[in-house]
TISE-977451 format. One record per residue: residue in three letters; z, x, y of N, C-alpha, C in turn. Coordinates in steps of 0.05 Angstrom, whole numbers, plus 5000, padded with zeros to 4 digits. Atoms other than C-alpha are relative to their C-alpha. Layout:
// residues N
ALAZXYZXYZXY/...
// end
This chain:
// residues 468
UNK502650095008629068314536497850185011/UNK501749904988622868694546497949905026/UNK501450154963619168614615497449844983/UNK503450155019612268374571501049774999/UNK500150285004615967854541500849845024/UNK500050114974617367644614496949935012/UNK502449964992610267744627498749784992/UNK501150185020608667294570500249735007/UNK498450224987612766734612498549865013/UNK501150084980608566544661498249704998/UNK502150284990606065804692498550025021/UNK501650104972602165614744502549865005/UNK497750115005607865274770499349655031/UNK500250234973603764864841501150165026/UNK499849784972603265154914503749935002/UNK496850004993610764864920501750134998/UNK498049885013614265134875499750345009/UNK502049685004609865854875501950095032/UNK498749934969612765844951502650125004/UNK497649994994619765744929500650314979/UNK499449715010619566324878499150255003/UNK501249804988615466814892496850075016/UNK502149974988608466614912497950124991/UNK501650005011604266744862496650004997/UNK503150195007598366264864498750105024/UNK502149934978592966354914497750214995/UNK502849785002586366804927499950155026/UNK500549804970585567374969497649895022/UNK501450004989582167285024499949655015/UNK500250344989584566485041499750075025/UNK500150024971582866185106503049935007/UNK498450114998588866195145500549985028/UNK499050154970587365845215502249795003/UNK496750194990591565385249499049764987/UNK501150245017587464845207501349934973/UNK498849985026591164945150503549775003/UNK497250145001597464555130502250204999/UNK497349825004604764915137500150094967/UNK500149905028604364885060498650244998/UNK501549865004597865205053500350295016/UNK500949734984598965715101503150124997/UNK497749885007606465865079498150184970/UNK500249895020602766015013499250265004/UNK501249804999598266485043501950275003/UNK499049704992603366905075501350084978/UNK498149875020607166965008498950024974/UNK502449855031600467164956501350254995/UNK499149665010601967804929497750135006/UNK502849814989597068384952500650214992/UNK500149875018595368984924497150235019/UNK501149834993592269634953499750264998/UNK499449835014591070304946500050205027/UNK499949734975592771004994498050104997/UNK503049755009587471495008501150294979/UNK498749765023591971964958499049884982/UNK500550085023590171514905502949794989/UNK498350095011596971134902499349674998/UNK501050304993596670404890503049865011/UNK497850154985601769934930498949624997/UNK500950335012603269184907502449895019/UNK496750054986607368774950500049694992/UNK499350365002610268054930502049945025/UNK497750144971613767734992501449774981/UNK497550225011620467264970501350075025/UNK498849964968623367155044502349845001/UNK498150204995629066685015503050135000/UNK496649754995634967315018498550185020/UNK500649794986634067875069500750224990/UNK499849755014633568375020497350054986/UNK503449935007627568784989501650214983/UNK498949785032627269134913496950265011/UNK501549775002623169834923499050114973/UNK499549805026620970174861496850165001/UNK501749905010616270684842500250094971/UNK500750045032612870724776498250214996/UNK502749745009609771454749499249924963/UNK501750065030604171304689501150274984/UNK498149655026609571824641501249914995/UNK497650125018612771634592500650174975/UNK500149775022615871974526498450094989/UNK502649965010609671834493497350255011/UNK501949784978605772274539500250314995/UNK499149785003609972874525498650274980/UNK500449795015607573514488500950034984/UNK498749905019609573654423502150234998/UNK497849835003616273964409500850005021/UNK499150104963617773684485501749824991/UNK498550354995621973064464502150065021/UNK498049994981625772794514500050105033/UNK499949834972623473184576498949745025/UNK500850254984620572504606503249865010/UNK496450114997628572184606500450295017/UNK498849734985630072964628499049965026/UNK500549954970626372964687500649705012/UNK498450244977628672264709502449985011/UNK497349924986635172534711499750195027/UNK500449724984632273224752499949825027/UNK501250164972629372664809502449915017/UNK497050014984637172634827500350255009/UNK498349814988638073254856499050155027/UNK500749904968636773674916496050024999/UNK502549914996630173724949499150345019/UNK500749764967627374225009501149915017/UNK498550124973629273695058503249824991/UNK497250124997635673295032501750184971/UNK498249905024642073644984500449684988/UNK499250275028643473274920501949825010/UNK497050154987647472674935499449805027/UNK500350174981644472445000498849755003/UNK501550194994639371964984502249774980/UNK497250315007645471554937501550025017/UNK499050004968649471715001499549825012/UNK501850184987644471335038500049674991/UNK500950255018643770724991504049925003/UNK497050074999651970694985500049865030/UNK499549944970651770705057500249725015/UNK500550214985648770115072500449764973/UNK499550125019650869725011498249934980/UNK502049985018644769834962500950054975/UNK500049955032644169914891497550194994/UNK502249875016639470454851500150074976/UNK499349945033637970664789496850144992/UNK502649925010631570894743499949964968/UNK499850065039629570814664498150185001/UNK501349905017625071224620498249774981/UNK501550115028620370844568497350134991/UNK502549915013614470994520498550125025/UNK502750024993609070974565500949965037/UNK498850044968612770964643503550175007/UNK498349934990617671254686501049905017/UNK499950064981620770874740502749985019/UNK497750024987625970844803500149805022/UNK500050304978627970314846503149995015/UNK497950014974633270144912499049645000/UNK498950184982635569494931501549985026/UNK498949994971637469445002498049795019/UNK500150264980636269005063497350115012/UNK502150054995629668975100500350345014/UNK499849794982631369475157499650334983/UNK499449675013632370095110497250134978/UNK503049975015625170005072499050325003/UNK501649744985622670605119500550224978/UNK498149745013628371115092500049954973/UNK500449885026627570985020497350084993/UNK502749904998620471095028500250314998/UNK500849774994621771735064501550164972/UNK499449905019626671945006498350044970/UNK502250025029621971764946498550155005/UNK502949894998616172024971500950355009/UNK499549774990620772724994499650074970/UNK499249955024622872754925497849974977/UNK502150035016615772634889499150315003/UNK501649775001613273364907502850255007/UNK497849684991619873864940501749894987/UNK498149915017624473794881501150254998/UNK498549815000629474454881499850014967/UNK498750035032629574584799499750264997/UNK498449795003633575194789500750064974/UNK498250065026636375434726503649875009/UNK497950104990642775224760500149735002/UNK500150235003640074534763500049954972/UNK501750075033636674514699501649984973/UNK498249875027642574794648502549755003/UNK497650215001648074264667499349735000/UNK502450274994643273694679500049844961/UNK501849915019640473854607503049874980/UNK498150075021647973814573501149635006/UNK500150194999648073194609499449774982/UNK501850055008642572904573500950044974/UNK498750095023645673104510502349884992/UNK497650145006652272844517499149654998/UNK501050295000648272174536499649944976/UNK501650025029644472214467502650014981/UNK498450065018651272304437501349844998/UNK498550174997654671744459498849764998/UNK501750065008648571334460498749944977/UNK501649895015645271454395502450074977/UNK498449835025649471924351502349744989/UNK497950185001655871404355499849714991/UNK499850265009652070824335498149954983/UNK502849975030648870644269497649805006/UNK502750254986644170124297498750075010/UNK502349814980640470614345499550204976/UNK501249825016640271114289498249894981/UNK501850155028637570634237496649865017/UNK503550074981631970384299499750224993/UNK502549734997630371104314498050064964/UNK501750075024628771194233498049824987/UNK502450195010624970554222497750005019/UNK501949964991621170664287498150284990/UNK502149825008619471334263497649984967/UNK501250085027617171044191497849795014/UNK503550154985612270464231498350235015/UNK502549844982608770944269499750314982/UNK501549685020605371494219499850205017/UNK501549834978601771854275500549985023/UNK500450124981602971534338503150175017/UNK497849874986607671914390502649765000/UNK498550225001611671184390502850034976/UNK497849975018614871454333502750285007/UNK497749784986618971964377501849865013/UNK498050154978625071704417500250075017/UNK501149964970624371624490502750205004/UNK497449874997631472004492498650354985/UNK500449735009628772584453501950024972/UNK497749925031631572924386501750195008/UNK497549764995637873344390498450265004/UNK499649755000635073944369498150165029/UNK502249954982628973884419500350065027/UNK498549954959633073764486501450214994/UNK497949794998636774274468498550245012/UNK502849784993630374774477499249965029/UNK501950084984628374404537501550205031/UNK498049694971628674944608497849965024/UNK500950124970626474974673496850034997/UNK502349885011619175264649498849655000/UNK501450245004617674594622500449795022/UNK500250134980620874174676497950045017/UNK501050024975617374474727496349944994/UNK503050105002610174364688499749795001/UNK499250375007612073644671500349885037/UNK499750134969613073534747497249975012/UNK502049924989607073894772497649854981/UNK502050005009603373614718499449555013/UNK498950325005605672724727501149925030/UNK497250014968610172774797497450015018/UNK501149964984604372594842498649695013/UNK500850294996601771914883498049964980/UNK502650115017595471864845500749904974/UNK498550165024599671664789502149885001/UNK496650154991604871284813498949735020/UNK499350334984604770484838502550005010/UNK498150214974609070244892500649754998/UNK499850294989611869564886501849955015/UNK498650084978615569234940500649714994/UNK499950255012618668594925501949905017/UNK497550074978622768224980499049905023/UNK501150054982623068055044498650095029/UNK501849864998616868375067497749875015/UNK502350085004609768295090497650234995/UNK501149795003603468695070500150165018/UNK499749794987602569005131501950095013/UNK496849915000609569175142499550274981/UNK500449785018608669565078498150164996/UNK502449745004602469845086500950255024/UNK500149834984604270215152502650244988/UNK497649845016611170445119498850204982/UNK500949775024607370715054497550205007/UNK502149654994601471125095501350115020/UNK497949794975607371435143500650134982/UNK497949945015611071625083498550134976/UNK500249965021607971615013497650084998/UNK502349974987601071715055499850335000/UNK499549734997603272395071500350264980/UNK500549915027603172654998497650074993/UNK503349825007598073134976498949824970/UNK500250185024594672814911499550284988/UNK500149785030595273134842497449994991/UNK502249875020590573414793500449704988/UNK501950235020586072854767500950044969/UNK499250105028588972594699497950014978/UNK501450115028585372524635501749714994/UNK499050225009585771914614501249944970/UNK497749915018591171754567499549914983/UNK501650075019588071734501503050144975/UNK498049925018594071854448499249974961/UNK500350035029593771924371499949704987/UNK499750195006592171274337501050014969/UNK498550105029595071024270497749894984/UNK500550125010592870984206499949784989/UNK499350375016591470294162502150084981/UNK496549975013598270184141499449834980/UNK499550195030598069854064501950084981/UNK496550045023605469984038502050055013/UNK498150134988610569694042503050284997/UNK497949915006616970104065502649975008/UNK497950074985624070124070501850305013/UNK498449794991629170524105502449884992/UNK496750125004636570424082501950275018/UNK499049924993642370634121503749964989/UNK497050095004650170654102501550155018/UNK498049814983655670834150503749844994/UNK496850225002663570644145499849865023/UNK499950124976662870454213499049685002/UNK501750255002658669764192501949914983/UNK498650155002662169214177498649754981/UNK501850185015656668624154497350155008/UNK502249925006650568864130497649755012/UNK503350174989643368654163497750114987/UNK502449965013636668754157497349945025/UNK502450134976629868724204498050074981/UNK502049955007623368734177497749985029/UNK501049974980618169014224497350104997/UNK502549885007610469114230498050035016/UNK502149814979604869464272498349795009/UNK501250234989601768924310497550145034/UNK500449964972597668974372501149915024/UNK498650034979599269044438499149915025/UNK502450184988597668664505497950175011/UNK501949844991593069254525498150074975/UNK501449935009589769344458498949724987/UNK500850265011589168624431497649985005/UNK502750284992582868194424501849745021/UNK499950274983582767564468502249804993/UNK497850295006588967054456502050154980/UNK499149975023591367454400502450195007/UNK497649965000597367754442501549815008/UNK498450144981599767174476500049754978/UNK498650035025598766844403502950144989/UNK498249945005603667284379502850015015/UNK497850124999608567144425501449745004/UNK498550195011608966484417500749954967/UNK499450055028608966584349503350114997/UNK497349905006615766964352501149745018/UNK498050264977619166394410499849834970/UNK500250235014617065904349501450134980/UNK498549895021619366314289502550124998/UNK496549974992626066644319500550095027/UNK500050004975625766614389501549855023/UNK498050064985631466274404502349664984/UNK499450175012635565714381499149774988/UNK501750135019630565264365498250094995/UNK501949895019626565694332500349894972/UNK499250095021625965544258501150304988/UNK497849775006629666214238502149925003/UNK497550114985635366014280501649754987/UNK499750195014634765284254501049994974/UNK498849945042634665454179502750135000/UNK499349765003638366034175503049925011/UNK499249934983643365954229501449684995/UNK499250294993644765174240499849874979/UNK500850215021642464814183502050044965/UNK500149845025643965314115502850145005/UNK498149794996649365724147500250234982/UNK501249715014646666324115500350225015/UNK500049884975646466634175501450045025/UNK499350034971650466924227499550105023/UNK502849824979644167214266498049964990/UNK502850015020637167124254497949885030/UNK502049994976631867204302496750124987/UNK502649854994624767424317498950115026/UNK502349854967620267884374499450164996/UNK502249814993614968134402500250125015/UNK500149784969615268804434496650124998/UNK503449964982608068764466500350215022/UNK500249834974609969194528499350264998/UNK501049745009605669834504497650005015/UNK502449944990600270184527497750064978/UNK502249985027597370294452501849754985/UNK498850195027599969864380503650045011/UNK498150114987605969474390502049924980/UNK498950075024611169144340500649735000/UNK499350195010613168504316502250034974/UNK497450005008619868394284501649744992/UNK497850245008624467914243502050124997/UNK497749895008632068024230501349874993/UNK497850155005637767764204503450044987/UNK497649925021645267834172501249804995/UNK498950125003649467504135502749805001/UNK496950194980655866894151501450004963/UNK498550155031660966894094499450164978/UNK500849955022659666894024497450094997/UNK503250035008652266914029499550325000/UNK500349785008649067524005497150055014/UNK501649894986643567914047497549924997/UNK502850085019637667784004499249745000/UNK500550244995638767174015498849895021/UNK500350034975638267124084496250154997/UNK502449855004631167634074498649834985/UNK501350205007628667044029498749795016/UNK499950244987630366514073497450115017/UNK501149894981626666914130496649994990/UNK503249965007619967084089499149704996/UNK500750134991620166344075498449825017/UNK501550094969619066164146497650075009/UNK502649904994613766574150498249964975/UNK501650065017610066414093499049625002/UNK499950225000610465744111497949945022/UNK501450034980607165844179497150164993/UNK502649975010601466234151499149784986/UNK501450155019599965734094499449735023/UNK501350234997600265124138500650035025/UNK499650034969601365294214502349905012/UNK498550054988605165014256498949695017/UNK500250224987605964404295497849935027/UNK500550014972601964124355502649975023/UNK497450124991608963834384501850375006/UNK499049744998612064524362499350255027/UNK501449904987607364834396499850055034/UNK499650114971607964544467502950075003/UNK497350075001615364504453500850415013/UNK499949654999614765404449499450005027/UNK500749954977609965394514503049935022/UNK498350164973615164934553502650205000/UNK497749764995621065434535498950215013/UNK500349804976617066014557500749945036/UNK500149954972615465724623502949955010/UNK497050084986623065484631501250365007/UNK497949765007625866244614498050165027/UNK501949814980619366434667501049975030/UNK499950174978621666004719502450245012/UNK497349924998628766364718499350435007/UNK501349744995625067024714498650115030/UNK501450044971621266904778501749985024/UNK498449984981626566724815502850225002/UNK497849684992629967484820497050125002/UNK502049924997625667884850499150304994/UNK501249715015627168594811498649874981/UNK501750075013624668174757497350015005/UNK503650034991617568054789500350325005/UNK500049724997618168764814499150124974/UNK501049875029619068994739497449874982/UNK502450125009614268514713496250144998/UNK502849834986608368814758499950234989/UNK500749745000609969454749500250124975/UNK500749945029610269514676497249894989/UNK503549975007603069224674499350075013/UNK502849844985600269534717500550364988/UNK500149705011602870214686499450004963/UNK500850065020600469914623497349914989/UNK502550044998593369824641498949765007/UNK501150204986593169154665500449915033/UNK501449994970590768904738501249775011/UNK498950284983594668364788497949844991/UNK501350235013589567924769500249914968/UNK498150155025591467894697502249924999/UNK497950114990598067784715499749695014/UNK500050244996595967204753497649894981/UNK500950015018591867034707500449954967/UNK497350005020597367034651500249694991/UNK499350275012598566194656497549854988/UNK501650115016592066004635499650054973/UNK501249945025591566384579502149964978/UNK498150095017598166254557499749664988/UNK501050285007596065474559497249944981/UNK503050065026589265584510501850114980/UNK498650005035594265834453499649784986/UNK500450225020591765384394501850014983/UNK499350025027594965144327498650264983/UNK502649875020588865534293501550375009/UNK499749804986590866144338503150184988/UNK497349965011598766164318500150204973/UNK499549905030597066194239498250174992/UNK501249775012591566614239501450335008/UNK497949784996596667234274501950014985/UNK496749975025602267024226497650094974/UNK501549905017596367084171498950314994/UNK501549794989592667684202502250305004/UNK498249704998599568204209502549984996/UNK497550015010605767944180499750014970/UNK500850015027603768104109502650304993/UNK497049875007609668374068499150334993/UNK501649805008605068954040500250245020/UNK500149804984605069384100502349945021/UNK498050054979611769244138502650254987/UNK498149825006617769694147502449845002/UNK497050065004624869414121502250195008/UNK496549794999631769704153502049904992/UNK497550165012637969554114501550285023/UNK496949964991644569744154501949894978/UNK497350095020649969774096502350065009/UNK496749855007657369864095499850204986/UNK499549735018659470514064501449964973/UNK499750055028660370383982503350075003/UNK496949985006668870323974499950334980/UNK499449795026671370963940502849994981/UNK499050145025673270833871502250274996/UNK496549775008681071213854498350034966/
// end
């Protein structure tokens, strides 16, 4: 699921609870004499806080003190989208490069390190972010500090690194990608929704492009992105701020700051008014589907209500088993042996909104693509429920509750909005506004950008029998 629609989750949940998951609620700056109740003053110590280095880095820390373990991650504002033309891919490339030797440690030591003491790491790529993260126990906080923050500026990138790294990166994309018709038929329909918009590149890159890609570009792409001033800190565990503040100006403190950014202003998209499809056939496919998908806003470019409309409008339309997709389609009609809806909001520009479905049995595709426009024609013309309505909120907060309580989740949460332009206080900030979603609100977003006229259809076929 995408981190947004986690984002989208959120209750107020009461100083109690907020305590037992992660500690949420509260305002900077509470009183916290000895006047206070154990409650009140448990809450305080476990607000989330939020600061910035004199490099320019920002550091967020949520305290969860109920395991003695703590999630690390840093988050650089780079993502594929960002990339240079005829670059694809070098954003994923250099997340691989951040594995290898520096000045001060050979390749190998800092997962050494993390093995060592029984940790876990890892890193992703997306649109619009880059990020890496350690799990490990309280004590070892220091040393992944000192490794992150070695590895943000004295990277080693050699052609000796760079050339084996690189085939890496394409064998991924082949095994990945090439081998499965479902990623190929996304990458095509994403590149058909987005006219203009870098979104229509794949965060993996195109074959022919990584193939081009050499140390030249690595090393600008580092020097240009690879620096605190662009990069959040979250800390998520069992922590306190100033624990983490002394850690991150020993460590991530000591980092020269990069060349001042422009701010990241990317190609916008024309008004989309036709309707298209993409068809795909492979032998490899077995029962044929179908998604229909369309250019929506996203929670950083929306008006007021009108993203956190749209995702309850997907939880209500196919967002889960009692959605009415699911219902019809799925349980009721047996038309269906899939059939969903979502909102991928987690952008830094225009976003998508998505139905899908395939067929159970006899039933024939088109059918199912009927059934589906149905539902939505139904919720434009006459809305949706008040009952319904509540019924959507109360699943979010249940799926939020569960979300809250892991604390890479909160970790990823934060740090995909905040590298997405929104501010810990929208984040907390998140349950109210999820609770003013109206009726009126629902059907004017299903009205306002699910119109058949400008959406992109992907058929996935079987490969036509060959006739003797």
């Amino acid at each position: 699921m995408e981190l947004k629609s986690f984002l989208g989750r959120r209750l107020r949940l009461g100083a109690t609870l907020l305590i037992l998951l992660t500690g949420l609620a509260g305002t900077a700056g509470a009183d916290t004499t000895p006047t206070q109740t154990p409650a009140a003053q448990a809450q305080v110590e476990n607000e989330v806080s939020s600061f910035m280095l004199d490099n320019g880095m920002q550091v967020v820390v949520i305290p969860d003190r109920r395991a003695p373990i703590v999630t690390h991650m840093v988050w650089y504002k780079v993502g594929s989208a960002d990339e240079p033309p005829g670059k694809s891919g070098i954003a994923h490339f250099f997340e691989h490069l951040m594995f290898k030797g520096t000045k001060n440690y050979k390749a190998g030591d800092f997962a050494a390190r993390i093995a060592e003491i029984g940790g876990s790491e890892n890193a992703f790529t997306s649109n619009d972010y880059t990020a890496y993260y350690q799990t490990v126990t309280p004590d070892a906080l220091g040393s992944m500090m000192e490794y992150e923050a070695d590895r943000m500026r004295n990277l080693i990138l050699t052609d000796d690194v760079i050339g084996p790294e690189r085939d890496v990166v394409l064998e991924e994309r082949r095994l990945r990608i090439e081998t499965s018709p479902e990623a190929l038929l996304s990458e095509e329909v994403n590149a058909t929704l987005y006219q203009n918009h870098p979104y229509r590149v794949p965060v993996i890159g195109w074959m022919h492009e990584i193939e081009q890609l050499n140390r030249t570009d690595a090393v600008a792409f580092y020097n240009q992105y690879y620096a605190p001033n662009n990069a959040i800190l979250i800390v998520a565990g069992d922590v306190d701020a100033g624990q983490v503040r002394a850690l991150a100006e020993k460590t991530y403190g000591q980092v020269k700051r990069g060349p001042d950014l422009p701010p990241r202003v990317r190609p916008t998209e024309p008004e989309q008014n036709t309707a298209r499809t993409v068809t795909m056939t492979d032998p490899r496919v077995t029962t044929p589907s179908y998604s229909k998908t369309w250019l929506v806003p996203s929670y950083n470019t929306a008006e007021d209500g009108e993203a956190e409309a749209l995702d309850l409008l997907a939880e209500i339309l196919g967002g889960g088993l009692r959605s009415r997709i699911y219902q019809a389609l799925v349980v009721k009609s047996g038309l269906a042996s899939s059939a969903g809806a979502y909102f991928d909001g987690s952008r830094l520009d225009a976003a998508s909104f998505a139905v899908y479905g395939a067929p159970r049995g006899s039933a024939k595709l088109d059918e199912v693509q009927q059934a589906v426009d149905a539902e939505i024609a139904a919720i434009v013309k006459d809305g949706v429920g008040d009952r319904e309505l509540e019924a959507a909120k109360d699943r979010f907060v249940r799926s939020m509750i569960f979300a809250r309580d892991n604390q890479s989740s909160m970790a990823n949460i934060y740090g995909s909005s905040l590298a997405t332009g929104e501010t810990v206080e929208d984040i907390q900030a998140w349950p109210d506004r999820i609770k003013k979603v109206t009726v009126a609100e629902i059907q004017k977003v299903a009205a306002k950008y699910l119109k058949a006229g400008n959406s992109v259809t992907g058929y996935l076929m079987p490969a036509e029998p060959v006739q003797n």
